[in-house]
N, CA, C and O atoms as CSV, one atom per row, in Angstrom:
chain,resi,resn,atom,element,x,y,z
A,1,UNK,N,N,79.271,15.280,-62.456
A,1,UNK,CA,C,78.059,15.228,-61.661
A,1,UNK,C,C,76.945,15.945,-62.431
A,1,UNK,O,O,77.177,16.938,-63.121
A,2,UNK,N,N,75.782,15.431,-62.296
A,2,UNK,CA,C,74.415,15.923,-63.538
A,2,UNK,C,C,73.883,16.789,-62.352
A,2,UNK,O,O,74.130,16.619,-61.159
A,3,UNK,N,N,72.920,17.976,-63.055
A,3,UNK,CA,C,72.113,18.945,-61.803
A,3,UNK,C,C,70.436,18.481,-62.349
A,3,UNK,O,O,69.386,19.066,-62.083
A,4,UNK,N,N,70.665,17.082,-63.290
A,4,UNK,CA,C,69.261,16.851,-63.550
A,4,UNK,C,C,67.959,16.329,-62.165
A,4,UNK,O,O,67.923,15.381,-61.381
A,5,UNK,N,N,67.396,17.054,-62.326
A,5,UNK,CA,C,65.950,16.880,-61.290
A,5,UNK,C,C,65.480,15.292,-61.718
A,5,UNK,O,O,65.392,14.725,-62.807
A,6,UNK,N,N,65.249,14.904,-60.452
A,6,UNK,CA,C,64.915,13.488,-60.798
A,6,UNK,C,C,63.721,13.679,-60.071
A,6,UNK,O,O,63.871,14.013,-58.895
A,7,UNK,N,N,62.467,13.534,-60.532
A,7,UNK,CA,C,61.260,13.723,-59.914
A,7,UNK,C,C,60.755,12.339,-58.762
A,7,UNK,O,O,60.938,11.127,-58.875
A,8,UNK,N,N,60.032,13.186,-57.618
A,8,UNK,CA,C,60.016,12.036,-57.225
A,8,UNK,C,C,58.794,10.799,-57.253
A,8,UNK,O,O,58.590,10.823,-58.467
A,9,UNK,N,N,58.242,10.179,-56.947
A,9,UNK,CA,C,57.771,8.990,-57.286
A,9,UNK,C,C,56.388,9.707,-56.972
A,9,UNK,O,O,55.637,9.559,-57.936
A,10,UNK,N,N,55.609,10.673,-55.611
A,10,UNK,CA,C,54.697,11.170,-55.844
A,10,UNK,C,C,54.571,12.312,-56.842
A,10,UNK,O,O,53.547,12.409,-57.519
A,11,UNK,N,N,55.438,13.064,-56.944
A,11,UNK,CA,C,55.248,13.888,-58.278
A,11,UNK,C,C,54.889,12.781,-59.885
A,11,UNK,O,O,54.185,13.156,-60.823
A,12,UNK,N,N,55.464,11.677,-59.810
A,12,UNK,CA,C,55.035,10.937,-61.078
A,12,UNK,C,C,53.866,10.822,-61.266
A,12,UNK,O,O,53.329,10.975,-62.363
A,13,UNK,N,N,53.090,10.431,-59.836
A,13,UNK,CA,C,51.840,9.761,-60.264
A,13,UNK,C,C,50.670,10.950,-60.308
A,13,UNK,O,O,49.510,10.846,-60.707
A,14,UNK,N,N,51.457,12.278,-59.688
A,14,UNK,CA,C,50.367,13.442,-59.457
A,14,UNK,C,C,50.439,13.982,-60.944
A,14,UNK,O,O,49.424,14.495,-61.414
A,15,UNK,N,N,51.449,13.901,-61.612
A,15,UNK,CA,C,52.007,14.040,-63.216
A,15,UNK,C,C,50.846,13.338,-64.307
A,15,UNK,O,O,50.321,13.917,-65.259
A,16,UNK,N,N,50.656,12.157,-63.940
A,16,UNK,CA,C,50.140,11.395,-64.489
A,16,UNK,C,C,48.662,11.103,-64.232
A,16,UNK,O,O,47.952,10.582,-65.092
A,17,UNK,N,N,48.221,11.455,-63.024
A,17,UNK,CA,C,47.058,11.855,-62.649
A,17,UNK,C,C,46.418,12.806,-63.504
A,17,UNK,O,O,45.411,12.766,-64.211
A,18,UNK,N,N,47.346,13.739,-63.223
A,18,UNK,CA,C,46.686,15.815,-64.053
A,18,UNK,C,C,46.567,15.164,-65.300
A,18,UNK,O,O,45.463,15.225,-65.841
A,19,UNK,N,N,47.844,14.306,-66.099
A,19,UNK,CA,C,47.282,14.109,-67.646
A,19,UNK,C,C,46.280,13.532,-68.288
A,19,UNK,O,O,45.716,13.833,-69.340
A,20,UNK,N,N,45.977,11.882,-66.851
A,20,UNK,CA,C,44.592,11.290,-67.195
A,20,UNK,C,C,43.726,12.204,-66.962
A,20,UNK,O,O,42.632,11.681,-67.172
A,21,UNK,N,N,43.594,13.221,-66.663
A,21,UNK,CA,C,42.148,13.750,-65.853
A,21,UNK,C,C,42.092,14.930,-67.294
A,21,UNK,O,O,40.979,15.454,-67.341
A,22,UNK,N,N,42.803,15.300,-68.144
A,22,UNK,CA,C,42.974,16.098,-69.554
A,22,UNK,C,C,42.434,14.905,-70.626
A,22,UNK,O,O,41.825,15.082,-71.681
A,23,UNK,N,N,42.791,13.831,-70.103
A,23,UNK,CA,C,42.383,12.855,-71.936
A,23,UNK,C,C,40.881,12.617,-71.749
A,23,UNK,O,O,40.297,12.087,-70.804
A,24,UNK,N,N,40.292,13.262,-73.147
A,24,UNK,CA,C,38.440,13.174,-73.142
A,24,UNK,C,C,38.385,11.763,-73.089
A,24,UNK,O,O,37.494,11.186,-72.467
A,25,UNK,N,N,39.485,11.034,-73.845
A,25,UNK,CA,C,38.391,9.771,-74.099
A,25,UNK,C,C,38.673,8.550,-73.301
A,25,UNK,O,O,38.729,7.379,-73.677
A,26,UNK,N,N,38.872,9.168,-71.892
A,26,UNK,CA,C,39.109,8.188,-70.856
A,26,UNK,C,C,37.343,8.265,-70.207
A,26,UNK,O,O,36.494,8.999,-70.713
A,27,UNK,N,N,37.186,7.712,-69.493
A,27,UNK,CA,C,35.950,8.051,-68.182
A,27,UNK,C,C,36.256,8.943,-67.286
A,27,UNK,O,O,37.185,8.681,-66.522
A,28,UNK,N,N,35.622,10.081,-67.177
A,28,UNK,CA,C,35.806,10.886,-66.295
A,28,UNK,C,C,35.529,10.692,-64.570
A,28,UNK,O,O,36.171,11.081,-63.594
A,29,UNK,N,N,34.347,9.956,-64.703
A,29,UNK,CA,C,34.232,9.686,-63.313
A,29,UNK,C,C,35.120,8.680,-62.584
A,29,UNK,O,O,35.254,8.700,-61.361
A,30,UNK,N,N,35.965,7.438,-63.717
A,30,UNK,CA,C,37.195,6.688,-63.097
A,30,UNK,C,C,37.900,7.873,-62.835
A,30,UNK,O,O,37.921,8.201,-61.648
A,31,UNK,N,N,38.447,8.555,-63.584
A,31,UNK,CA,C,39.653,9.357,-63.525
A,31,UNK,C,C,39.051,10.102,-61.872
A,31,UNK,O,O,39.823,9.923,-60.930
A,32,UNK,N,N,38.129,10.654,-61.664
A,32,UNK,CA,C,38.215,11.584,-60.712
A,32,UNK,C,C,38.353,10.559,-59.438
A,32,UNK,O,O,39.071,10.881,-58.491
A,33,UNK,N,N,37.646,9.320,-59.445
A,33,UNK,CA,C,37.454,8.640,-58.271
A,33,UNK,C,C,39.135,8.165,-58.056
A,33,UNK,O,O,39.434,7.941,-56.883
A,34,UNK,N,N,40.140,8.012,-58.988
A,34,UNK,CA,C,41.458,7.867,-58.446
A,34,UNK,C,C,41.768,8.993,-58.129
A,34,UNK,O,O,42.066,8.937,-56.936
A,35,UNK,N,N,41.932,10.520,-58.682
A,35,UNK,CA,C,42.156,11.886,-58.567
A,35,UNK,C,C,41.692,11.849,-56.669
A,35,UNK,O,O,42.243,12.051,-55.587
A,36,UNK,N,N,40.845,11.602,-57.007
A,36,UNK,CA,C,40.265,11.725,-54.944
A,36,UNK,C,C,40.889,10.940,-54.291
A,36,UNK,O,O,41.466,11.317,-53.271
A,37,UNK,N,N,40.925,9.824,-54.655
A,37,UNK,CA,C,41.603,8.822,-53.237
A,37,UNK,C,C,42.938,9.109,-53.058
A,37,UNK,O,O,43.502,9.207,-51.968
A,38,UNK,N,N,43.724,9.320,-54.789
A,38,UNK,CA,C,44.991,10.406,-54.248
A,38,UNK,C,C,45.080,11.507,-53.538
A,38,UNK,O,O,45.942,11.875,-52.739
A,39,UNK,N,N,43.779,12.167,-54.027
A,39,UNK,CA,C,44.016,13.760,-53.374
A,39,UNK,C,C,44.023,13.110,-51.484
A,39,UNK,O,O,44.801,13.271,-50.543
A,40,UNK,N,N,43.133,12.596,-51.610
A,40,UNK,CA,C,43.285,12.050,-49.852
A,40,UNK,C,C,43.825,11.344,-49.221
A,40,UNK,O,O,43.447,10.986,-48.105
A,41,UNK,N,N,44.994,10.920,-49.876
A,41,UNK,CA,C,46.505,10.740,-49.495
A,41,UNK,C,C,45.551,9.020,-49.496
A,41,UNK,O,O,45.997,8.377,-48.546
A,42,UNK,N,N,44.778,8.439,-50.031
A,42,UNK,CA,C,44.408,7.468,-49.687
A,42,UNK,C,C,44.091,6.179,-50.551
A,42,UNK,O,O,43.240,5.299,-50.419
A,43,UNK,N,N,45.172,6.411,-51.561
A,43,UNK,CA,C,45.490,5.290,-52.757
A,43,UNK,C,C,46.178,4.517,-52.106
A,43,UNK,O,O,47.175,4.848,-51.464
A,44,UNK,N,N,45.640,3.193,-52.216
A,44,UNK,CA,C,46.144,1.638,-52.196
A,44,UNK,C,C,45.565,0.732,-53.174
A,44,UNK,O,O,44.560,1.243,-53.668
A,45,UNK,N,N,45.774,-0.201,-53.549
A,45,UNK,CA,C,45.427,-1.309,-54.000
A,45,UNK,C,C,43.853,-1.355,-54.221
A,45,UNK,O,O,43.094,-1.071,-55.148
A,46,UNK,N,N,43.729,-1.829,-52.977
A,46,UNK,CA,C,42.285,-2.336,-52.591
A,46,UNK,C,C,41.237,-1.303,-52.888
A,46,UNK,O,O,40.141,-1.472,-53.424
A,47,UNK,N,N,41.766,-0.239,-52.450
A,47,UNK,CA,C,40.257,1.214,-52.455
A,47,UNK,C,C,40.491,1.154,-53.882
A,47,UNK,O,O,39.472,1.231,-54.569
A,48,UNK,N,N,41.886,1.002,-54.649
A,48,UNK,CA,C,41.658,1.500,-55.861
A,48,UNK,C,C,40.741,0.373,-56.774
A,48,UNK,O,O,40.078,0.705,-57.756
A,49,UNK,N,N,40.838,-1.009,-56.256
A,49,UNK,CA,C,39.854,-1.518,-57.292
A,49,UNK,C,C,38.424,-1.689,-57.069
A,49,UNK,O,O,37.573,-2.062,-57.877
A,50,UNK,N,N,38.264,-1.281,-55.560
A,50,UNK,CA,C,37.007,-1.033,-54.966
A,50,UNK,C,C,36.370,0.112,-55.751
A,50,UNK,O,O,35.254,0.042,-56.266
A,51,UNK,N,N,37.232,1.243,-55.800
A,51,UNK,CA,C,36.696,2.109,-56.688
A,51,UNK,C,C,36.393,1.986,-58.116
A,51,UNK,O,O,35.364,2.422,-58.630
A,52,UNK,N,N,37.226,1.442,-58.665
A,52,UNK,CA,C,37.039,1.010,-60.424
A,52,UNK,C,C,35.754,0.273,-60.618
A,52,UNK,O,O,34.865,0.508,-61.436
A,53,UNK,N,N,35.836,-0.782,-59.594
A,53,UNK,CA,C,34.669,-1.622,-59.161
A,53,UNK,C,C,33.266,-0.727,-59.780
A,53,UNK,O,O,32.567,-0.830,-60.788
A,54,UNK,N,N,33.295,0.263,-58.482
A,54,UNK,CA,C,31.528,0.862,-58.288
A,54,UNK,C,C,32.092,1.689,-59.773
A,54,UNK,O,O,30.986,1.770,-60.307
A,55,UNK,N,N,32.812,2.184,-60.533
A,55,UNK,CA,C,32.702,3.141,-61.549
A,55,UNK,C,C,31.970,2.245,-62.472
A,55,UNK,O,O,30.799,2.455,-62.786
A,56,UNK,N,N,32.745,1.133,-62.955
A,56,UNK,CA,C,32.545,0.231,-63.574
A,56,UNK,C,C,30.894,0.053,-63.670
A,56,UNK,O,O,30.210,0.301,-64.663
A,57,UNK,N,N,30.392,-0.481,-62.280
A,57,UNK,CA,C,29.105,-0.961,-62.069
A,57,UNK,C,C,27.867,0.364,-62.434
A,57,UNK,O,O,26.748,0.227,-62.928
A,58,UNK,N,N,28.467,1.449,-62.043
A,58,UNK,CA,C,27.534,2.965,-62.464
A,58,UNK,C,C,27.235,2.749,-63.215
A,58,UNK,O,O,26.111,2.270,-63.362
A,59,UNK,N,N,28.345,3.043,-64.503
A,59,UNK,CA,C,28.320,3.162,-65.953
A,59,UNK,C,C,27.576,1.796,-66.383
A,59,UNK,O,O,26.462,2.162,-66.757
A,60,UNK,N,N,27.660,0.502,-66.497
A,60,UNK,CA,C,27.207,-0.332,-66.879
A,60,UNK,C,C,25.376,0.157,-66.402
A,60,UNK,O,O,24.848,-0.002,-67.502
A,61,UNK,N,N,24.542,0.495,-65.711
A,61,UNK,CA,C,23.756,0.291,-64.619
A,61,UNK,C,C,23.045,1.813,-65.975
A,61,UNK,O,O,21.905,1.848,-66.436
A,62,UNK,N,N,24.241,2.884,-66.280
A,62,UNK,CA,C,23.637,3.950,-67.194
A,62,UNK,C,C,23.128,3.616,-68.241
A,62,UNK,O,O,22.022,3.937,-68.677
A,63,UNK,N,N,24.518,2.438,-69.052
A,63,UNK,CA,C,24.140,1.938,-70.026
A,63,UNK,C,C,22.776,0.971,-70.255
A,63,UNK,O,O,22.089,0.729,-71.247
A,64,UNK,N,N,22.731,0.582,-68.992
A,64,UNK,CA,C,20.889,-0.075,-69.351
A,64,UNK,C,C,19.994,0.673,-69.217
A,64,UNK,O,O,18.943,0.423,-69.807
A,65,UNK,N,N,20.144,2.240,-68.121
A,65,UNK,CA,C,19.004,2.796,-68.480
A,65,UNK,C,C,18.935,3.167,-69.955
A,65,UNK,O,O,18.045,2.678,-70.650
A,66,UNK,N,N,19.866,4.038,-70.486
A,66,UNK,CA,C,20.245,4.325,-71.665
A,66,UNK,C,C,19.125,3.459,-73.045
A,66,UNK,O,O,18.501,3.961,-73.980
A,67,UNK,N,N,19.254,2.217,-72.661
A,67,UNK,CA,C,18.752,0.805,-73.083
A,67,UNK,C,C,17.448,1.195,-73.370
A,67,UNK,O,O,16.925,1.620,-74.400
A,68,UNK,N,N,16.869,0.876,-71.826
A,68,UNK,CA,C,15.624,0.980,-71.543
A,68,UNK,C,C,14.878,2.295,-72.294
A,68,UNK,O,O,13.790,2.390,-72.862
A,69,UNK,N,N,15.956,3.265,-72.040
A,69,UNK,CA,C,14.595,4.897,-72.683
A,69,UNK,C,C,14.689,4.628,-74.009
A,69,UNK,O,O,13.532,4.579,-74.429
A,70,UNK,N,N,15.730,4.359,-75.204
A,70,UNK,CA,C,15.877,3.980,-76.023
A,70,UNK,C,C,14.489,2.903,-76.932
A,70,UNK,O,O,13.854,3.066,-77.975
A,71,UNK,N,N,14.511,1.919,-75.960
A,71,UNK,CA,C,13.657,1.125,-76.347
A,71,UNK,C,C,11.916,1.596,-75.893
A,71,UNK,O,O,10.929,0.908,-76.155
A,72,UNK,N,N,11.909,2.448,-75.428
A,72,UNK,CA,C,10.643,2.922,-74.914
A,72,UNK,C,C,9.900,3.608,-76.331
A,72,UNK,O,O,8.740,3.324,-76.628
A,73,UNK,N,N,10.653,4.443,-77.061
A,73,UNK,CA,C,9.839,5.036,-78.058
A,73,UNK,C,C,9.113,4.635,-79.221
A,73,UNK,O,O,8.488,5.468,-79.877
């Protein structure tokens, strides 16, 4: 008989959460907007691509201001 700890399925993803939310060269604001809907016990499917969604749309929306001041000078 093994006394190995078998973690369980929310410890994986809270595991894996803490490590995305350490890697710089992810998006921070994806990472936190899953970090939250986990923290609020409130990851599914749907919120989660609802959320990727609006991250997605931010950042794109930065990158044109970005654009715009760029091209101003």
């Amino acid at each position: 008989m093994t006394t190995e700890n078998i973690k369980t399925a929310s410890e994986v993803i809270t595991e894996f959460l803490d490590t995305q939310a350490k890697d710089e060269a992810l998006d921070a604001d994806t990472v936190a907007a899953v970090g939250k809907l986990r923290k609020d016990d409130d990851l599914s499917k749907v919120k989660l691509l609802r959320k990727l969604e609006e991250a997605r749309k931010a950042a794109l929306k930065a990158d044109v201001a970005d654009a715009e001041e760029a091209g101003d000078d």
